[in-house]
RODO-2510 file (C-alpha; in nm, 4 decimals, decimal comma):
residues 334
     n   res          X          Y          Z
     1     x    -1,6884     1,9684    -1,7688
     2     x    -1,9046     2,2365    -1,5459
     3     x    -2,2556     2,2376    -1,6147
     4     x    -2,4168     2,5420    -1,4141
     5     x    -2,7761     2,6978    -1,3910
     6     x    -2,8019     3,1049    -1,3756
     7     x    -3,0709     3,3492    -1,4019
     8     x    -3,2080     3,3965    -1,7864
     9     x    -3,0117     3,7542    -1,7671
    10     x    -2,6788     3,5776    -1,7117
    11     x    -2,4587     3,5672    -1,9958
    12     x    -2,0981     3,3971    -2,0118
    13     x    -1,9050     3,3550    -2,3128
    14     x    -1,7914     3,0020    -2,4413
    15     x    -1,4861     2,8745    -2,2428
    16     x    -1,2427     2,5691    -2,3051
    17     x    -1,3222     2,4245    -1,9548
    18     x    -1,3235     2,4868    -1,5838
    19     x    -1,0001     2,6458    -1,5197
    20     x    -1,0667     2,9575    -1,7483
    21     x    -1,3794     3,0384    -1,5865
    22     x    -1,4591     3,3617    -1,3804
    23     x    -1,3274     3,3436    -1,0657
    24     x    -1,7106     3,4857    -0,9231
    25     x    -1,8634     3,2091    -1,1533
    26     x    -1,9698     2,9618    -0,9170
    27     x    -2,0563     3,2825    -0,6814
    28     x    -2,3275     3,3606    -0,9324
    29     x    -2,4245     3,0494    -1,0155
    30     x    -2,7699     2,9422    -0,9061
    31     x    -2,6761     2,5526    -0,9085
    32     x    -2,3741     2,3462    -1,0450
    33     x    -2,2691     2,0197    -1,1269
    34     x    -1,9773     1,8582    -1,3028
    35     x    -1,9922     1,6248    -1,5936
    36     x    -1,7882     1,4230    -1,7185
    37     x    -1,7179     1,4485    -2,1401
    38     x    -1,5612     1,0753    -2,1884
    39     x    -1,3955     1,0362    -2,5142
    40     x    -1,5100     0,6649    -2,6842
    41     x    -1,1511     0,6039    -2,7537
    42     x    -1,0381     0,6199    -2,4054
    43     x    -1,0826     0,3567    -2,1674
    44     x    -1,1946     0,5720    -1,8162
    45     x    -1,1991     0,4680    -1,4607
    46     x    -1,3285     0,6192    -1,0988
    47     x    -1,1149     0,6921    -0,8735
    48     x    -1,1389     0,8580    -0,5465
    49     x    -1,4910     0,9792    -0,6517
    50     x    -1,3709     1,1652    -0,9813
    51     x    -1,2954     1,0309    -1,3235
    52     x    -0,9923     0,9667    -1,5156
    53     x    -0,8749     0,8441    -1,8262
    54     x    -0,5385     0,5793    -1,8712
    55     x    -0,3114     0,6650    -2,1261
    56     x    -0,2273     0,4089    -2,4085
    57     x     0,0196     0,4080    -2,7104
    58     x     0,1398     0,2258    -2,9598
    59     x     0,5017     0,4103    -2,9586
    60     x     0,7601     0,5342    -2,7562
    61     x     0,6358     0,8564    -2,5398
    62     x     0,7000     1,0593    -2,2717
    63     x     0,7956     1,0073    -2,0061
    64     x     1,0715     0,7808    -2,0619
    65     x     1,0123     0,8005    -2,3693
    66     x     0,7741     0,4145    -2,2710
    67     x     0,5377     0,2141    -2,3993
    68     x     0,2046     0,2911    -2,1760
    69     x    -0,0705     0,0397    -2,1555
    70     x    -0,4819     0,0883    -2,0815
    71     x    -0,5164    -0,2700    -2,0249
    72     x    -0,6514    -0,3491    -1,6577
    73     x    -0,3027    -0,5414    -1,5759
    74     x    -0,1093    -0,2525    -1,6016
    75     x    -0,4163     0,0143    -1,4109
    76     x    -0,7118    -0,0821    -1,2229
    77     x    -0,8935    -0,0060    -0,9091
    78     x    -0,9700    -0,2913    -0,6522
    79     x    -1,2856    -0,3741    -0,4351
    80     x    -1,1322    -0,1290    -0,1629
    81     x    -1,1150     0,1249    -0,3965
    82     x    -0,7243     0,1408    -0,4027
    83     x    -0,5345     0,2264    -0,7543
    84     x    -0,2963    -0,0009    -0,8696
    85     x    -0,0356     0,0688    -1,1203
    86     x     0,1890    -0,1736    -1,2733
    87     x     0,4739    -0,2089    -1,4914
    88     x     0,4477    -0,5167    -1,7041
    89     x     0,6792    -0,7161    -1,9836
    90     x     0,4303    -0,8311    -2,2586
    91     x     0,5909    -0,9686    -2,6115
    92     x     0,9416    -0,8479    -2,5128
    93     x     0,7453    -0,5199    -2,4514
    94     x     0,8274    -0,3492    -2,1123
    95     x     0,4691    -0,1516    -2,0674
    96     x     0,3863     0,1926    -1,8218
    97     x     0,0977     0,3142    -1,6574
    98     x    -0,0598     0,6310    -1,6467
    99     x    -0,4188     0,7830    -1,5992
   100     x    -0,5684     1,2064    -1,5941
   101     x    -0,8215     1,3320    -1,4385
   102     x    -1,0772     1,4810    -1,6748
   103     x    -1,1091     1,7737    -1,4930
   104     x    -0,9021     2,0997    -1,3730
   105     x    -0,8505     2,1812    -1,0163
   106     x    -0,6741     2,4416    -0,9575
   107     x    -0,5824     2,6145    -0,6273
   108     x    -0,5784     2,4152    -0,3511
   109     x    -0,4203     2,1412    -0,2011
   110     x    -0,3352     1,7598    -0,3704
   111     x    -0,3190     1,4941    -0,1398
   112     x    -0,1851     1,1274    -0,2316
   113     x    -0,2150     0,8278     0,0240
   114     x     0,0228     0,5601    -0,0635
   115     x    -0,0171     0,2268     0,0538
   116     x     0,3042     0,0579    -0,0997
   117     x     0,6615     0,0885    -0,0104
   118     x     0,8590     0,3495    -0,2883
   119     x     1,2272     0,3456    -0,0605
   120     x     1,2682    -0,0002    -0,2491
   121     x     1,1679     0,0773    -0,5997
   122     x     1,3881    -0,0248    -0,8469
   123     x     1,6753     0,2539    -0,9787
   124     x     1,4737     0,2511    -1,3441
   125     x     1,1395     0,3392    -1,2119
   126     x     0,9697     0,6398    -1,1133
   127     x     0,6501     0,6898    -0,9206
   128     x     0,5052     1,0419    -1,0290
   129     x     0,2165     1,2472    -0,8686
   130     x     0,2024     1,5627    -1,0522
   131     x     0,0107     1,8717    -1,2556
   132     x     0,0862     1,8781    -1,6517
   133     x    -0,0778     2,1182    -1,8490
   134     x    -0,0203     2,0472    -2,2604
   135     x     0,0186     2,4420    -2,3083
   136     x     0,4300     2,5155    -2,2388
   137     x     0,3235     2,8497    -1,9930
   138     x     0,4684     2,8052    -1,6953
   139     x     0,6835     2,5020    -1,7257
   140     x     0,3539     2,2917    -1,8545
   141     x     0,2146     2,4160    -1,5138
   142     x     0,4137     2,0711    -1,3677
   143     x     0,4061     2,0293    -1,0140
   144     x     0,5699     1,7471    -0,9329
   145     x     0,6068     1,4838    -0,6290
   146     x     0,8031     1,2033    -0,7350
   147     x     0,9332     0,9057    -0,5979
   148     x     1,2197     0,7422    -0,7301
   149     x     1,6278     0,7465    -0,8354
   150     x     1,6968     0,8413    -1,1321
   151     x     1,9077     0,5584    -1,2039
   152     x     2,1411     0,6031    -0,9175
   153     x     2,1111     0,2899    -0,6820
   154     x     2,3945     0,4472    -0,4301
   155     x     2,1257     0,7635    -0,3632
   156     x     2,0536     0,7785    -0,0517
   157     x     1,6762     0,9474    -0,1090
   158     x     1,4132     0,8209    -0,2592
   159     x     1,1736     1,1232    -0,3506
   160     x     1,1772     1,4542    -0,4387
   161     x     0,9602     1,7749    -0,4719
   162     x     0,9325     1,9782    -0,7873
   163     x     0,7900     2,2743    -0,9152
   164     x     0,9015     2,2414    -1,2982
   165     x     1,1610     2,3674    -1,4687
   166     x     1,3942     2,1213    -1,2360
   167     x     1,7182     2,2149    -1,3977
   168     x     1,6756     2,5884    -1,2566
   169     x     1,8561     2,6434    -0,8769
   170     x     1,5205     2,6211    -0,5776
   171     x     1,3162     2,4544    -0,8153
   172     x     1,3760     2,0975    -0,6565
   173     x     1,4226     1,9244    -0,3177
   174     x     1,5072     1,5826    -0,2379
   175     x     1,4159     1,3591     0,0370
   176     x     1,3854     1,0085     0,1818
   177     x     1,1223     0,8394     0,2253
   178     x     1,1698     0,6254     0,5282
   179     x     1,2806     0,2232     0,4707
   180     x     1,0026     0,0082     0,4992
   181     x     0,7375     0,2654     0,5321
   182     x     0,4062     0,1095     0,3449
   183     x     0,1469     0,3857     0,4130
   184     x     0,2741     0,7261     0,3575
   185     x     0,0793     1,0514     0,2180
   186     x     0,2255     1,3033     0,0189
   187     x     0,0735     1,6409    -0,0902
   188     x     0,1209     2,0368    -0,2053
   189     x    -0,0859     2,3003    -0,1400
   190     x    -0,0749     2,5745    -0,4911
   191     x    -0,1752     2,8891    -0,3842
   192     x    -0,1602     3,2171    -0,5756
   193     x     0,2090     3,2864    -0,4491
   194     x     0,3757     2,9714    -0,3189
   195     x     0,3876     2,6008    -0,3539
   196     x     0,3794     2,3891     0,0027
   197     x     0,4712     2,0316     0,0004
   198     x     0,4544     1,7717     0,2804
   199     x     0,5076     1,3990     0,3038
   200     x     0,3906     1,2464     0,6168
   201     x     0,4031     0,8771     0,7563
   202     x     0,0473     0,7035     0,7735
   203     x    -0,2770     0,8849     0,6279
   204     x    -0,2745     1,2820     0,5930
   205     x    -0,3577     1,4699     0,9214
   206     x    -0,3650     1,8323     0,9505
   207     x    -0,1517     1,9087     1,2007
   208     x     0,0821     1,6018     1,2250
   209     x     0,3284     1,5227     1,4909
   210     x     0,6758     1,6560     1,3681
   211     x     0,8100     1,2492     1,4495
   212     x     0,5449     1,1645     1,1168
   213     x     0,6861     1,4172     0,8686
   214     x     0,8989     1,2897     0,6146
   215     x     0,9845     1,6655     0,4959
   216     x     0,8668     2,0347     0,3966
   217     x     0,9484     2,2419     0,1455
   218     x     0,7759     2,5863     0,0464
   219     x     0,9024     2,7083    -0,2770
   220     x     0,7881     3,0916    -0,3864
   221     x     0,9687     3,1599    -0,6406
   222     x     0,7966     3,1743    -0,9459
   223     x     0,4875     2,9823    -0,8858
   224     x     0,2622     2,8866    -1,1770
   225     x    -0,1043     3,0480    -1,2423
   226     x    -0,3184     2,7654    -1,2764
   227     x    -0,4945     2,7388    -1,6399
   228     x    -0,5972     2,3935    -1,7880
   229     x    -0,3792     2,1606    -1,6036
   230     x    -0,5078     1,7995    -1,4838
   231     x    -0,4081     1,5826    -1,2448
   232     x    -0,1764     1,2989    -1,3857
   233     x    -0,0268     0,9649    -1,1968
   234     x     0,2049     0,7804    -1,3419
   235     x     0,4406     0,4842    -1,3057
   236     x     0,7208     0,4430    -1,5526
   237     x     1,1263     0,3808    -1,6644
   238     x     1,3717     0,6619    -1,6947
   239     x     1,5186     0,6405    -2,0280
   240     x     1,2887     0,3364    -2,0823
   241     x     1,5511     0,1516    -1,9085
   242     x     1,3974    -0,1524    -1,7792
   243     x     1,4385    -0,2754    -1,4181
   244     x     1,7742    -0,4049    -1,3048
   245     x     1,5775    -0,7147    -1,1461
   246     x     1,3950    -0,7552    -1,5054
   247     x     1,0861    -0,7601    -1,2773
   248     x     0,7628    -0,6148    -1,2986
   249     x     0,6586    -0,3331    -1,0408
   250     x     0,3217    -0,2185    -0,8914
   251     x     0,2115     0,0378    -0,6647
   252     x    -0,1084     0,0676    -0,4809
   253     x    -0,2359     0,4203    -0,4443
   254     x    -0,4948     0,4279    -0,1685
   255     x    -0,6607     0,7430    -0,1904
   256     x    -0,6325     1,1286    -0,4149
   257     x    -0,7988     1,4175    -0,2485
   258     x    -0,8261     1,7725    -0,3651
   259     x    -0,9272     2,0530    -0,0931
   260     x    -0,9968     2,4232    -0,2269
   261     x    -0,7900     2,6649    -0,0748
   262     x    -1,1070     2,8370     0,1049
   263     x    -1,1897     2,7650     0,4449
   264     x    -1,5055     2,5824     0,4565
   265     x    -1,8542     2,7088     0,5290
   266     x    -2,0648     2,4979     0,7816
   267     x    -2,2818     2,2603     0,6392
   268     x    -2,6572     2,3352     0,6825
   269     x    -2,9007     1,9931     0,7005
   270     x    -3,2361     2,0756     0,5316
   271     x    -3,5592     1,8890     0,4441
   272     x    -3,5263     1,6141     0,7076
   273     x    -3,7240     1,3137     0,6390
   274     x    -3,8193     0,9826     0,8494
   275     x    -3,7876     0,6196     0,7764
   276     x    -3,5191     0,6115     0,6225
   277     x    -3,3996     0,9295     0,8039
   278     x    -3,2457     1,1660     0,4839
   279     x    -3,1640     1,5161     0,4525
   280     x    -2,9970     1,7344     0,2245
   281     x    -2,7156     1,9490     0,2993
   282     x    -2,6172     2,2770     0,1598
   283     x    -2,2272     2,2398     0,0812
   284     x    -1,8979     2,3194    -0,1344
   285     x    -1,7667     2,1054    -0,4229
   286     x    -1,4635     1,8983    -0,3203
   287     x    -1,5122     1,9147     0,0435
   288     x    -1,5652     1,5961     0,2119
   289     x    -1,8094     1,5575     0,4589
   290     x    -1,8358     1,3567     0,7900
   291     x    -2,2226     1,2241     0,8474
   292     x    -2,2866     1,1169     1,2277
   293     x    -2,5333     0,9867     1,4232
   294     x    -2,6670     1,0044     1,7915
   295     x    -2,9607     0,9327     2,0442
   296     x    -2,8345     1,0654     2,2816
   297     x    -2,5915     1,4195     2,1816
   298     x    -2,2939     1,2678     2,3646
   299     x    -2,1865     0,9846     2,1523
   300     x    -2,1649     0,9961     1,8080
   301     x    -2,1956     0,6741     1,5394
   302     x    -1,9678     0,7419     1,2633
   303     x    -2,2136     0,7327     0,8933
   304     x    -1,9051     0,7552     0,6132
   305     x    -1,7118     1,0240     0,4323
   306     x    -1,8894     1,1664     0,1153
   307     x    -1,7439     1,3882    -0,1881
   308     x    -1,9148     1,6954    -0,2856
   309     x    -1,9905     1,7052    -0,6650
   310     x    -2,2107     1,9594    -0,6279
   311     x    -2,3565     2,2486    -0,3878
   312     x    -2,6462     2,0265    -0,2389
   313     x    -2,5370     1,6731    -0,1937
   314     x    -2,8331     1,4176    -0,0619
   315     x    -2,7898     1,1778     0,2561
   316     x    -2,9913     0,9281     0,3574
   317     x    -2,9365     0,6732     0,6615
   318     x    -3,0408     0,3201     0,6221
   319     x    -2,9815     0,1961     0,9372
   320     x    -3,1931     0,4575     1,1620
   321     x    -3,5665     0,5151     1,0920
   322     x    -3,5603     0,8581     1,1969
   323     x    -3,8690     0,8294     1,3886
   324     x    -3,7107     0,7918     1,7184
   325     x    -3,4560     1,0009     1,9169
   326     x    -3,2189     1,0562     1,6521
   327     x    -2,9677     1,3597     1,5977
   328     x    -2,7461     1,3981     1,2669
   329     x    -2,4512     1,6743     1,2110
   330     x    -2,2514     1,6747     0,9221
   331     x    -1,8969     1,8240     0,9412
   332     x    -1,6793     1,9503     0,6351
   333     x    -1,2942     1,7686     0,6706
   334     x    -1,0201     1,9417     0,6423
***
């Protein structure tokens, strides 16, 4: 949830969480943060720098309808910080994965790195990366990139992009997603009038070489307002079908981004200190930002990638004393 920090004339009215507020809200804001509100019945995990929650049931539910599983065989995150899903057969019991994001993100653009193969998942299973909102407006608000075939082995592609309902004409594309191909990234971009989707080969770039992308698709026809939607992945059987091989499936997510829609402001460094060299930097939630170092203002030592939780995030380098000829610059990613 947002917490925020406003002048003691400020008054907002009680909201149901971050997607309902004022557009101007952060705008006005003096400081802001966002917490997390974890429910003790819910097992949670980090991922990707935000939290999320894995689903669990006892009974059959969508999608599917499946059995879905919290336990850490079916979803956990590894020492690189890579997601794994898995399908699993416990007691007879063929079990899903699934995990939300606590929080609402709204415009912008969603960004999945894949670092598993989906051209040879089995005909039962389907990979989704998607938007699901439990209110019915706009088709749930589902925006949908999913990787899979429906229970037709003879398809020829693998994946598809959706902006939900499906069963209405320009509401869905599909694609393949090349044979073999282990690290892939595949994203939209919602904005206020249109959806954009991409798949690329390898990590996302910006501006990729038209030999790396997979497909686009823009689809404007009736694009959903955002409202309280999360971000949901999930990997699970169509019609609960299990796999053909009777064999369980993972899939190793490597990375989730989200990017506003906004171009980003340039960072400013403040309140440099020495030994260990920190700063601060003045900055915008969800942007990433590139630290580097230099002695000399020609080459530059690369420091890590950092997420933005709030509007001042806090650096500090451990491996220059900041007493010498150092420089720093900070860069937001696109």
């Amino acid at each position: 949830m947002p917490r925020c920090w406003f002048n003691n004339d400020y008054n907002q009215p009680c909201v149901t969480g971050s997607g309902v507020l004022p557009t101007n809200i952060y705008a006005q804001a003096l400081a802001s943060a966002i917490v997390t509100r974890p429910y003790p019945s819910v097992r949670w995990l980090s991922f990707s720098g935000y939290d999320w929650w894995v689903k669990s049931s006892t009974g059959l539910v969508g999608p599917g309808p499946n059995y879905f599983s919290d336990s850490t065989t079916n979803v956990w995150v590894d020492t690189k910080g890579q997601l794994h899903l898995r399908i699993t057969n416990r007691s007879k019991q063929w079990q899903c994965a699934e995990l939300v994001t606590a929080r609402t993100f709204g415009y912008g653009s969603y960004r999945f790195e894949l670092n598993s193969r989906v051209d040879n998942l089995d005909p039962s299973v389907v990979l989704g990366l998607f938007t699901w909102s439990d209110d019915p407006a706009y088709g749930n608000r589902e925006i949908d990139i999913e990787c899979g075939r429906w229970s037709n082995p003879t398809d020829v592609n693998n994946s598809q992009f959706v902006v939900q309902p499906s069963a209405v004409v320009g509401h869905l594309v599909r694609y393949a997603v090349s044979t073999g191909l282990t690290n892939s990234t595949h994203l939209f971009t919602w904005d206020t009038h249109r959806v954009t989707f991409q798949s690329q080969r390898g990590g996302f770039s910006p501006n990729p070489d038209p030999a790396n992308v997979l497909r686009n698709w823009t689809y404007s026809l009736a694009t959903p307002r955002t409202g309280d939607e999360n971000i949901r992945v999930n990997l699970w059987l169509n019609h609960a079908a299990a796999p053909t091989d009777q064999k369980e499936v993972e899939v190793i997510i490597k990375s989730f981004q989200f990017v506003p829609l906004q171009s980003p402001r340039a960072p400013r460094l403040t309140g440099f200190m020495p030994n260990p060299a920190r700063f601060r930097i003045d900055c915008q939630p969800d942007r990433r930002y590139l630290f580097e170092a230099s002695n000399n203002l020609l080459e530059w030592e690369d420091l890590g990638i950092i997420l933005a939780t709030n509007v001042v995030l806090d650096f500090a380098d451990w491996t220059h004393t900041g007493l010498g000829q150092d420089f720093y610059r900070a860069t937001a990613l696109p």
